[in-house]
C-alpha positions, -999 to 999 in steps of 0.1 A, spaced: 128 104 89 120 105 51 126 98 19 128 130 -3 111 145 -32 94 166 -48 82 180 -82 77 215 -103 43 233 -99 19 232 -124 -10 247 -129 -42 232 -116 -68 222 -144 -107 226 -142 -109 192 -156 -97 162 -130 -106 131 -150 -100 119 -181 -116 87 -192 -123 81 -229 -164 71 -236 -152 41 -260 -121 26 -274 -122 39 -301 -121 73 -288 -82 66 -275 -56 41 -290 -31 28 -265 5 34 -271 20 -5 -272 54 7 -283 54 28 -249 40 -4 -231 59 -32 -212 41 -66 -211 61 -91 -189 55 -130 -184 72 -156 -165 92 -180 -188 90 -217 -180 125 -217 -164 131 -184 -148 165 -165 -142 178 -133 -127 169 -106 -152 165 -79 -161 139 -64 -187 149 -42 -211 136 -9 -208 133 20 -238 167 40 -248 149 71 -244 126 82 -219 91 92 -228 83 132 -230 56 142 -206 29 145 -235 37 109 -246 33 97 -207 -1 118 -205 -14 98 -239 -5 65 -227 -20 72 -191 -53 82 -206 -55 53 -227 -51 29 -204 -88 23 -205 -85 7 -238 -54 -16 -230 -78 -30 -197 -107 -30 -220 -89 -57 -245 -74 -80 -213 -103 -76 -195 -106 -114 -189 -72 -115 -170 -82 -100 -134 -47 -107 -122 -30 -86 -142 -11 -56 -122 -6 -21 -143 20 0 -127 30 31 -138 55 49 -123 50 89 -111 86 94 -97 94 100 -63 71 75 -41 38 81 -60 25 53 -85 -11 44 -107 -15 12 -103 -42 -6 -121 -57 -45 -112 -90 -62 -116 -101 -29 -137 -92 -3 -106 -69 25 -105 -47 31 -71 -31 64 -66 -3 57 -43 13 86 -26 5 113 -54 30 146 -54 16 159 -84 8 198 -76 34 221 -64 66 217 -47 73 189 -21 99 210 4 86 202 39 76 235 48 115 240 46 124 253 9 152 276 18 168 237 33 157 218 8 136 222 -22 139 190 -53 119 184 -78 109 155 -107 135 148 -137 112 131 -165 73 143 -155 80 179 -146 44 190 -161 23 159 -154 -12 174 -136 -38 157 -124 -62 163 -150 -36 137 -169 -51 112 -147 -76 90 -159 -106 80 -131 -93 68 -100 -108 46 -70 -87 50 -48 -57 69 -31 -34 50 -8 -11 68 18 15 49 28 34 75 57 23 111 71 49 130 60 44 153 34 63 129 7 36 106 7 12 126 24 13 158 2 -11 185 11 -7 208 -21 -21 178 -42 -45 162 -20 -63 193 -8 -74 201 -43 -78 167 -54 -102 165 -21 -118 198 -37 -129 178 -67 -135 146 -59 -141 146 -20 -158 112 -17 -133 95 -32 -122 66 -13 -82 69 6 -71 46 30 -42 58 46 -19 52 80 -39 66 107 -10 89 113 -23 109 82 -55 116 100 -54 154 115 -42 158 79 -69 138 58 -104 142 82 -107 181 67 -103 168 32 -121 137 25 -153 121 36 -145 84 27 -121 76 47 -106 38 56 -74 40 81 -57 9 84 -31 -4 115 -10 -33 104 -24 -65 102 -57 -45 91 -75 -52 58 -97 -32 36 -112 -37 4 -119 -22 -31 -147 -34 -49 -143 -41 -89 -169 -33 -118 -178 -68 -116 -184 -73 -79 -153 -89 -71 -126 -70 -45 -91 -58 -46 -81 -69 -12 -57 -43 8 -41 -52 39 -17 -29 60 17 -41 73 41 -25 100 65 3 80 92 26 102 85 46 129 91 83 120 89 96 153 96 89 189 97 48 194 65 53 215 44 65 185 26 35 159 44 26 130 38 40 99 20 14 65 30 -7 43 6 -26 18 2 -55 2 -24 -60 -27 -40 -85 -38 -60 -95 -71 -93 -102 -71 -93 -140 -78 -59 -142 -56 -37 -147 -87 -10 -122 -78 -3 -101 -45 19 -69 -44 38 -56 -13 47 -11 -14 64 2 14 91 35 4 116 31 29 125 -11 30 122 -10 63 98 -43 81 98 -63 105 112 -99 96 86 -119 121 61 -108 105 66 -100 70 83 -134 68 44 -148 75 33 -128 43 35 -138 7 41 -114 -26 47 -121 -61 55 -87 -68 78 -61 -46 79 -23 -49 109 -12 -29 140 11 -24 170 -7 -33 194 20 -30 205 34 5 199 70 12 221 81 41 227 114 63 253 119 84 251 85 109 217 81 99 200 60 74 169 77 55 160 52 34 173 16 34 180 -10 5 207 -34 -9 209 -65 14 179 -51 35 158 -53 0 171 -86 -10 162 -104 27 126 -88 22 124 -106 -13 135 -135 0 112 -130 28 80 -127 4 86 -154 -14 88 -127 -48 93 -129 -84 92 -101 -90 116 -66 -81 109 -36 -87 131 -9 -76 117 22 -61 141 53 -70 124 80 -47 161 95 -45 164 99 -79 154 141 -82 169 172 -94 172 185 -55 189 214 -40 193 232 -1 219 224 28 197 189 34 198 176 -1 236 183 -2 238 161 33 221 128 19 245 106 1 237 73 -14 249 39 -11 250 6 -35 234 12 -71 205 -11 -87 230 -31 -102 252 -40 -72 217 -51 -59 209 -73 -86 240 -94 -80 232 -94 -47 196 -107 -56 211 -131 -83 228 -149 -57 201 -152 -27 166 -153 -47 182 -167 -86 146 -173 -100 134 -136 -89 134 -109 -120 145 -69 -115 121 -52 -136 131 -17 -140 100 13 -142 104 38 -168 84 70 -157 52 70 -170 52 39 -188 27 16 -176 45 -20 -169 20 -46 -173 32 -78 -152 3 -106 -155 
């Protein structure tokens, strides 16, 4: 099945990127900007995050000066920039390149079923592409259109139809009329992004759910690495893994649900206990919770999915199975800097 979301249709710019020529040309917004480290004896926190949310135009300032913020740490490869886009989509910045993860940033998500369900973003309702700044790369995680959301990739594709994806070959009859530079990965597969300075962001697919019948291939998860190796993410949107062989991985840094979204006797999207084992799994330190239920939804289908456990019944779970690992909450838009 799927996790569900969607956001508000905005208008389409001429204008895709936005990348400033200097520094001085864009001052970051610090006071909008999380910088996290790991103290010498680590316990099970949680970082506190702004009383206020940021209005769009403050998230579209701080997303466009990014460049200067890598500019001044541009020493520390390792660091990972995550920004969150609500839903499942995410920028993520490390060694100096930009990952668009899952964008739903142009019209409605509603499955080619609006009158059943229609939902749409709570914070970013008018964030556009053109408040990008220069991407390298956009990763697909599942072929649904959730993650795999035709009425932003097909004019992203329109301007920048070289750029480089790498996607679950499940997304292909969707993504071969679209882009030219294209990299699908089945688990255990491994692809690479190279940096301004000739070193690679590693990329390497691992086995997410099967939306389908059993017979058909698993959809992707990822794990990330930093160029030099200092720190490794792992992103998949519906915690769901197989212990075997995720319990041979390593990540410092996990992006997952952590709050169960349910239909009637079936689970959409799983979390709690399931998202604790695959910390414990990865060896983490760090949480953070993906909350791709969290829209303004409506139709017969968003009125059917119920949710179970909250983020903070999962950090006392956490607190007592992985002590040392941290639940860093993302505030959308807000890039959350973890070195």
């Amino acid at each position: 099945m799927m996790s569900i979301q969607c956001i508000h249709l905005p208008q389409f710019p001429q204008k895709l990127s936005i990348k400033p020529t200097s520094t001085q040309q864009s001052t970051p917004l610090i006071s909008n900007t999380r910088f996290l480290s790991t103290p010498r004896n680590p316990s099970a926190t949680t970082i506190s995050k702004s009383q206020k949310l940021p209005n769009t135009r403050v998230v579209v300032s701080a997303l466009i000066s990014e460049e200067t913020v890598a500019e001044s740490s541009s020493s520390d490869t390792g660091v990972f920039k995550l920004t969150y886009l609500e839903g499942n989509s995410w920028l993520w910045e490390v060694g100096g390149v930009k990952i668009l993860v899952d964008p739903i940033l142009v019209g409605n998500l509603d499955f080619g079923i609006p009158l059943l369900y229609d939902a749409g973003k709570k914070y970013l309702k008018n964030f556009q592409l053109s408040d990008l700044p220069e991407i390298d790369c956009v990763l697909i995680t599942q072929s649904l259109d959730d993650h795999c959301h035709l009425k932003t990739l097909t004019p992203l594709s329109q301007k920048l139809p070289n750029l480089k994806v790498i996607s679950t070959p499940n997304a292909k009859p969707l993504l071969d009329p679209l882009f030219t530079n294209l990299i699908y990965l089945e688990p255990g597969q491994n692809s690479e992004i190279q940096t301004s300075d000739g070193s690679h962001v590693k990329i390497r697919a691992t086995a997410g759910p099967v939306l389908g019948p059993p017979w058909q291939r698993p959809e992707n998860g990822y794990i990330v690495t930093s160029p030099q190796g200092e720190l490794s993410l792992y992103y998949e949107p519906h915690c769901v893994y197989d212990k075997e062989i995720i319990g041979k991985e390593r990540a410092d840094i996990v992006i997952t649900p952590v709050i169960k979204q349910l239909l009637p006797s079936f689970t959409l999207v799983s979390g709690q206990e399931d998202a604790v084992q695959l910390a414990k799994l990865l060896n983490s330190k760090f949480v953070v919770p993906l909350k791709n239920g969290d829209l303004d939804s409506k139709g017969i289908l968003a009125k059917l999915v119920t949710s179970d456990g909250t983020v903070e019944s999962f950090k006392a779970l956490l607190s007592k199975e992985l002590p040392d690992a941290k639940t860093l909450d993302p505030i959308p838009g807000v890039p959350l800097h973890i070195p």
